[in-house]
C-alpha positions, 0 to 999 in steps of 0.5 A: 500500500502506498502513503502519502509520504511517499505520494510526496516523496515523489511529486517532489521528484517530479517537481510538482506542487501538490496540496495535503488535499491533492496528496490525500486524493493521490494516495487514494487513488494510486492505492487503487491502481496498485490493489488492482494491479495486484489482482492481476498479479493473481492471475495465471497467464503462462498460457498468454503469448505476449501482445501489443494490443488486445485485438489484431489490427493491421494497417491498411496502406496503399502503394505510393505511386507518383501522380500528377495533379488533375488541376494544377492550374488552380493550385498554381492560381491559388498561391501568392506568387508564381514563376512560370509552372512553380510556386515562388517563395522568399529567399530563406538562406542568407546569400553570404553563407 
């Protein structure tokens, strides 16, 4: 069981400001975290492949293929400035360097 020393002790650490109330509050609540966590404990799950997610889920990708624009002209319209078939944009770089 956690107490509020130790709920201290470590928003100390933390550098967190807390009230005796918010202390109080945190110990409470972490004591209930840690009685649950300490019923899981008590399971047995030899048996239990290891996982990432409780369910299987996979990520749907599509191959990247290079495609023009069907409307470019309108994107090109659209900027502050074009040069020809680009976008015109400040110079960025210091023509020193």
């Amino acid at each position: 069981m956690i107490d509020q020393e130790q709920v201290h002790k470590v928003a100390n650490l933390a550098r967190l400001e807390l009230t005796p109330e918010e202390e109080e509050q945190f110990t409470t609540q972490l004591g209930n975290i840690l009685d649950y966590i300490q019923q899981l404990d008590e399971l047995d799950v030899s048996n239990v492949p290891p996982t990432t997610r409780a369910i299987d889920v996979s990520n749907i990708t599509r191959k990247d293929e290079l495609q023009p624009y069907p409307n470019r002209e309108s994107i090109l319209n659209s900027a502050p400035e074009q040069e020809r078939e680009f976008f015109k944009v400040p110079k960025i770089l210091n023509s020193n360097e």
